[in-house]
N, C-alpha and C positions, 0 to 999 in steps of 0.2 A: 710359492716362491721356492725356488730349488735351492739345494744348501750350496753351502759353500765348498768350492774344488781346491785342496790343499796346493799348494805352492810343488813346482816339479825343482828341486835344486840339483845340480852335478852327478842326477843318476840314482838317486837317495830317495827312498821313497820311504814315507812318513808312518811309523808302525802303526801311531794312533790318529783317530779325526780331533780337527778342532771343532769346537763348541758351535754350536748352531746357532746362536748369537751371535752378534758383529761386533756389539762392546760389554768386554766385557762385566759380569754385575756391580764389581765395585766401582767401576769407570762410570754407570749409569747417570743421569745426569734426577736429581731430586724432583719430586713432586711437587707443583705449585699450590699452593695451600689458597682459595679467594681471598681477595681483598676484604678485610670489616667493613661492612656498610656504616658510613655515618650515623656518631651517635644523636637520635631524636633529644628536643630541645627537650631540657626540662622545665618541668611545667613552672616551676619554683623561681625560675628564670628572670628576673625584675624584665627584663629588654625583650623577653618572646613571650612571656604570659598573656598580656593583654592583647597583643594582635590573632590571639588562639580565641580567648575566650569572647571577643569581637566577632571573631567567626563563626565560632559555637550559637553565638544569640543571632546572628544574622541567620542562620539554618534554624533555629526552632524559630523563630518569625514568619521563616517564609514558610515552614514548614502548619504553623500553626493559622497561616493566611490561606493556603490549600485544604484546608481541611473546613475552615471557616466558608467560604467559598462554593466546597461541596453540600456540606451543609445547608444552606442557604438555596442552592441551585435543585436539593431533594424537595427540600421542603415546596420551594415555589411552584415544581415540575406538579407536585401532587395539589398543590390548589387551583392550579389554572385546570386542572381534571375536570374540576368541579363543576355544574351546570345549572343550578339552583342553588339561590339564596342562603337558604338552612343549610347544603349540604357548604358550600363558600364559608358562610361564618363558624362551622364545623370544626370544618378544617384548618380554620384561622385561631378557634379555639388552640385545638391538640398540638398544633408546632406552636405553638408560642408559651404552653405549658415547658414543651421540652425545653426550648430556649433558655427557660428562665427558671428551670428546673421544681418546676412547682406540678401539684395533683389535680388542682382542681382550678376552676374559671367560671367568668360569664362574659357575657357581651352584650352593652345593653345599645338596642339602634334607636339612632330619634335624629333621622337627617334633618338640617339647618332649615330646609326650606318647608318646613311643616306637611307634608305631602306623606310622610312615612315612607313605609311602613314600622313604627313604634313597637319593638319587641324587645324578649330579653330571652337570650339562649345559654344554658349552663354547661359545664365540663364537669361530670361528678358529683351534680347540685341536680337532687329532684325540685318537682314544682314546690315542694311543701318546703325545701330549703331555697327556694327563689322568692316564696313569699315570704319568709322572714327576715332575707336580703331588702328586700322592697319597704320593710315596716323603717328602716333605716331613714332617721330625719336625712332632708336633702342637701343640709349644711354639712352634712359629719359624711356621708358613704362619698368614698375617690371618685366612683366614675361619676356621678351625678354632681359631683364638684368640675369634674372635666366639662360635663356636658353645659353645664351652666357660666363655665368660664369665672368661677369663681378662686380667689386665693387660700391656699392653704393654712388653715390655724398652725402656729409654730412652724411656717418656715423660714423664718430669721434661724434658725440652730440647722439649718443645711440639711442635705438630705444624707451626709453621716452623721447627723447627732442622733444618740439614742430612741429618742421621740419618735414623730411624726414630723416628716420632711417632705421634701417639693424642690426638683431639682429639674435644669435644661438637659436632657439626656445627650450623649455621645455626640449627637446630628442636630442638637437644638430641638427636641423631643420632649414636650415636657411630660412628665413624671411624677408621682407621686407614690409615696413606701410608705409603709407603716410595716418599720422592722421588728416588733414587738407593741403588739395591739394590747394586751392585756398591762402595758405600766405605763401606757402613752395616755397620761393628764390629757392631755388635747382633744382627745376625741370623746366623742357624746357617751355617756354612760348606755346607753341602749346600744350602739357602734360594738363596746366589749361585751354586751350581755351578749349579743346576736353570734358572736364571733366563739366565744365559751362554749354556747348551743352547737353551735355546728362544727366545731374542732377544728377551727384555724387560728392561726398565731399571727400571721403576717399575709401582708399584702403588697402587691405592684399593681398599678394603673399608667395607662398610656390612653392618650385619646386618639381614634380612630376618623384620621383626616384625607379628603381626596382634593385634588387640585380644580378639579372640576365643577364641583358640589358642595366644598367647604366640609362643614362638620358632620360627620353620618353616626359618631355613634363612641363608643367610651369601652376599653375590655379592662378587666379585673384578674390576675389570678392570685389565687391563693397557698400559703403554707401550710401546712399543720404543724410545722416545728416555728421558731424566732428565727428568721432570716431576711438577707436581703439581696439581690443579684448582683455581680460583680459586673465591673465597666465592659467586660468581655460579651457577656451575658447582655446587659445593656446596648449595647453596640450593636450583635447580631438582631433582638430584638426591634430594634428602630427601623433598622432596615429591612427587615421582615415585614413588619408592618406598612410601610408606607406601599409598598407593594399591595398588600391584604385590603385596604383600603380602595386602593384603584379597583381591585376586581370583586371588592365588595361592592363598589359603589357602580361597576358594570350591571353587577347581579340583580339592585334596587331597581335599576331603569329597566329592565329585562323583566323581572316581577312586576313592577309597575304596568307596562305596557301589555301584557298579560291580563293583569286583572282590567282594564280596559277594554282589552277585548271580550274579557267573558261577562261582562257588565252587561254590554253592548248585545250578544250572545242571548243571556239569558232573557235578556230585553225582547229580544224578538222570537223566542219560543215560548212555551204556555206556562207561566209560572206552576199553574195546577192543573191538571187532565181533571177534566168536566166531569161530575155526578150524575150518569145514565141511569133509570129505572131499569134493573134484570141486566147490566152491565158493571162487571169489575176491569176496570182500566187501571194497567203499572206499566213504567215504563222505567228505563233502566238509560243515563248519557254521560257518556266519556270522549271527554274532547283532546285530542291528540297535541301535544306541543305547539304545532305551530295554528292549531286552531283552525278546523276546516269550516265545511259549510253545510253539513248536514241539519236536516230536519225532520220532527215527529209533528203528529195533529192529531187531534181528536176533536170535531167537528158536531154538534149536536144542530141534528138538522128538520127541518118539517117534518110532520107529522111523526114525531117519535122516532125516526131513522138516526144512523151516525155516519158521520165519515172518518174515516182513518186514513193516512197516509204516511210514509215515511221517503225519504229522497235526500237527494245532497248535488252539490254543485261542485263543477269543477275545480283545482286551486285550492291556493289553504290563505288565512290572513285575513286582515279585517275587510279587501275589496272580496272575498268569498262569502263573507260573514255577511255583508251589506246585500252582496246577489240573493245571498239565502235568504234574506229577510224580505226579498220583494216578490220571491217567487213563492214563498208561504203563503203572504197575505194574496197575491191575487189568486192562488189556489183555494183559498177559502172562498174568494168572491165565488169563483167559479163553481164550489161546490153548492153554495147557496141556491143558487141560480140552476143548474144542472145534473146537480151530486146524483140522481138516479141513472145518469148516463157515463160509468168514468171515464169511456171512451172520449166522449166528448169534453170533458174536465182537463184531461193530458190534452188534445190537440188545440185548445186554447192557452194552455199553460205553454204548449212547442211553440204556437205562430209568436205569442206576445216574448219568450225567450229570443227569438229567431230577431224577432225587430230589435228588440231595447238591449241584447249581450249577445251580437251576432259572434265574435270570440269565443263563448263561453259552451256547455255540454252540462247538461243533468241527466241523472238518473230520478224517476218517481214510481214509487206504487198507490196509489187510491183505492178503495176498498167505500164502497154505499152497503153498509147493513141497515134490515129491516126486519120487525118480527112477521113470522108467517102464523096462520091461527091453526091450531094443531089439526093434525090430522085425524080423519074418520076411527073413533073411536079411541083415539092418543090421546095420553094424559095430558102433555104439555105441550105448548108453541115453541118452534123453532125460530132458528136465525136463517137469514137469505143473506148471502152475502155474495155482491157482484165487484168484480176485480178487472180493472186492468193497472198493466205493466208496461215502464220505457225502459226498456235495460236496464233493468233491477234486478235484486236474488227474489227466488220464489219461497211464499211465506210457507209455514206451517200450521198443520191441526194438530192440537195437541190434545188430544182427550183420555176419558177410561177406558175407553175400548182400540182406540187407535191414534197411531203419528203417522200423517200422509203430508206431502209434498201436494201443493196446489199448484199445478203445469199451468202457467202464466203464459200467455204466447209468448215466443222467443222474437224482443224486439230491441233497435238501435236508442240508444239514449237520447233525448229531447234536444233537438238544437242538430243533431248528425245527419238527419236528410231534410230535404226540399218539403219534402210534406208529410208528416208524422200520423200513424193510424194504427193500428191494429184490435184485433178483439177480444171483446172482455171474456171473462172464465166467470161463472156461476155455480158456488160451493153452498150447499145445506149444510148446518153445523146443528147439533143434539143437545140439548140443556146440557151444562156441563164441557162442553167443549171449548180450547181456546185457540182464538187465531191469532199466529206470531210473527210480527213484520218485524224484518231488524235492516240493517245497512251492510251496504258491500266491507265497512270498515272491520266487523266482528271475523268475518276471513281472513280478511287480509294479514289483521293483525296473531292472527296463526303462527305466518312464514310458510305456511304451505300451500299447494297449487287449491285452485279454488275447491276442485271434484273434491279432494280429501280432507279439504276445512270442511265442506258442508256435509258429508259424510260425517266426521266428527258433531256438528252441529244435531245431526238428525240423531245418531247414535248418545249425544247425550241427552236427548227429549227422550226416546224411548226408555231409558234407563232410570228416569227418574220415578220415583217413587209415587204411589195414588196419594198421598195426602201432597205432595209439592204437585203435582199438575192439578190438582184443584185450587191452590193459592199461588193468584198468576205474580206476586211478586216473589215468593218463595222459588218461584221455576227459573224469575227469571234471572236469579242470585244463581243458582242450582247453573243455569245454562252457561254464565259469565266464570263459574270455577271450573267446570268442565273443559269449557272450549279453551280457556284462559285461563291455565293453572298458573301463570308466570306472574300475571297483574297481581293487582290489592281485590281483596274482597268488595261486593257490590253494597255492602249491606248499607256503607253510607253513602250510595250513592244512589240514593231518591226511592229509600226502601218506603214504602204505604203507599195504599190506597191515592191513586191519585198524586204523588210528588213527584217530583223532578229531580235532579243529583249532577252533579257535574263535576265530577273527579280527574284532576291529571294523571294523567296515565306518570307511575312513576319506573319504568323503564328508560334505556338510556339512549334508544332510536327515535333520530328526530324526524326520521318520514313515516310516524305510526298514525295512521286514520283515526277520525273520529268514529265511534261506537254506540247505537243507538237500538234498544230492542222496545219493541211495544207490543201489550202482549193485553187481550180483549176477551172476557171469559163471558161468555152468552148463559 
């Protein structure tokens, strides 16, 4: 902005400028100072107090329903996780500890309709503190008072009197406290001896109800100090529960329907592998979640021969379970009848599949051993062992001196052409040698492409040590930690001479094969 051009008056020119200003400072006009913001009420205020403090509690309500809420929605997210029973009532334990702020728990099942399964699972209680929970008369322990539908001693004095009480919880839940166990008259003198022993003070009981099923079962937790949970507490837990129940009571029929099948299962395979003279038979079976159709034999047949086979049928379930069981037994017939020929054993086993599960696809291998009378000038007799394959894996020799691959002809699985043939492979095995049939399931359950599971396979036979290939169930423990360092150890699963084992596989893929190894030491 250019300054200002003095005034021209009558000729007169001005000696001095005016000020570069227009007005001048004292003329300026004052600074506006803001406005005070309204004075906030005070709180002291009789007419604005309570509509603050109205407010205030309506904000930690909602605030404390949000958080309740979350709570509620962690806890349930992580038990519907759950996929097994134990791991279900587990988990039904451990958030309902938190809930209710207590250490320890149990949870005893005993569904309504007698069927079970009848167990008792603890939070922080070994067995030896579960069997002194159990030594508890049935009148005096909470949950076995739940379970029985019985009324509580003392609860006329509510479930705040000092005592022992018995209260409808939150949601019409009922409930039983015992907020100090050790001055509570009420309860059985053994109830406080037990409770001394194992260092708790108090107790919460709910019983554990499904809409569907009725009553399944009673939880407990316990204090180590005098306490009792607050309506808060109470509240979260009821709701908790009724939930835990439902997917407990999923889990029951789930287990149930399981052990059903492997009843069924074990029913139709050999409860014991047969007593051969100059033969040690182990075999090693793990049946997959949803329970496939796989089968072992051991066959003792004329004249001092055996037959061995391993196979599995397509599908998983009890209509797989049922196939497996009709294509074992007439495999047997057929070994009976023909076991010197296995060619001929498989393409009777193909036409009768083809007719009676024209749908359906198996894998088999058959195996006719017999002794041969040693040879010219040889200590001992050997084994003859004549093999055919339907699209199976090719077994092993596992001896002192060598691990070789028995090249099976490369054939289609039973049921996949018009007319099933191919021919047999004839292996000589050395006193001391053992031949190892297992199932496509033992690969599979790798996760890797088949070439590299059986490489792994073959590379943990060679590896094992001369006293485990001379004890074929030692190997065949030895083979299931190698191939399957992820599973549970084999050892209970049909370790001796001769048992059988059938362990769920406890991994958390439900498309994992059944696993079958048989293993024949000549």
């Amino acid at each position: 902005m250019s300054a200002q051009q003095p005034p021209k008056l009558a000729g007169i020119e001005p000696t001095s400028p005016l000020p570069q200003h227009t007005v001048p400072p004292a003329a300026a006009a004052p600074r506006r100072q803001p406005a005070p913001s309204p004075r906030p009420p005070a709180v002291d205020d009789p007419a604005l107090a309570r509509p603050v403090e109205q407010l205030a509690a309506v904000q930690d309500r909602l605030a404390g329903w949000i958080s309740d809420l979350t709570t509620l929605h962690d806890l349930t997210e992580r038990l519907v996780r759950t996929d097994t029973l134990e791991s279900a009532v587990r988990e039904a334990l451990r958030a309902g500890a938190a809930l209710v702020g207590a250490r320890r728990g149990l949870i005893a099942l005993e569904p309504a309709d007698g069927l079970g399964p009848d167990t008792t699972v603890g939070l922080g209680l070994g067995a030896a503190d579960l069997g002194h929970i159990e030594t508890l008369p049935r009148d005096s322990a909470s949950h076995a008072r739940l379970l029985d539908g019985l009324p509580e001693p003392g609860a006329g004095s509510g479930a705040g009197a000092p005592g022992t009480g018995e209260d409808a919880g939150p949601g019409g839940l009922r409930e039983i406290t015992h907020p100090h166990i050790a001055r509570d008259e009420d309860l059985d003198p053994r109830h406080r001896e037990v409770a001394a022993r194992l260092g708790y003070a108090a107790s919460h009981a709910v019983p554990l109800t499904a809409r569907s099923t009725g009553r399944l079962g009673a939880a407990v937790w316990l204090y180590d100090e005098p306490a009792r949970p607050t309506e808060r507490q109470r509240h979260l837990l009821g709701l908790y529960v009724r939930h835990a129940a439902e997917h407990i009571a999923r889990q029951i029929d789930l287990a149930r329907a399981r052990l059903a099948v492997d009843t069924v299962r074990e029913g139709l395979l050999p409860a014991r592998l047969p007593r051969v003279p100059g033969v040690r038979l182990a075999v090693r079976h793990r049946t997959g979640p949803r329970g496939g159709g796989d089968w072992y034999d051991a066959l003792p047949l004329p004249e001092g021969a055996l037959g061995l086979s391993v196979g599995g049928v397509t599908g998983s379930g009890p209509d797989a379970v049922a196939a497996m069981g009709r294509l074992r037994a007439s495999m047997r017939a057929y070994a009976v009848m023909e076991g010197e020929d296995p060619v001929a054993v498989l393409s009777d086993l193909e036409l009768l599949l083809r007719l009676t599960e024209p749908a359906r696809s198996a894998t088999a291998l058959f195996g006719y051993a017999e002794r041969t009378p040693p040879a010219r000038g040889g200590p001992r007799a050997g084994t003859r062992v004549v093999l055919a394959g339907a699209g199976h894996c090719p077994p092993l020799i596992v001896g002192p001196e060598r691990t070789e691959v028995v090249e099976t002809a490369l054939s289609a699985p039973l049921g996949m052409l018009a007319c099933w043939e191919a021919p047999s492979v004839e292996v000589d095995l050395a006193p001391g040698e053992t031949l190892l049939l297992y199932s496509d399931g033992l690969l599979h359950r790798t996760g890797e492409p088949l070439d590299r599971a059986f490489a792994r396979l073959r590379a943990a036979a060679v590896a094992a040590a001369p006293a485990v290939r001379a004890d074929p169930d030692a190997l065949l423990d030895h083979l299931l930690r190698t191939v399957l360092p992820g599973e549970r150890d084999g050892a209970g699963d049909g370790a001796g001479d001769g048992d059988t084992g059938n362990a769920e596989n406890a991994g958390n893929a439900g498309d994992r094969e059944d696993v079958v190894l048989l293993a024949a030491r000549f």
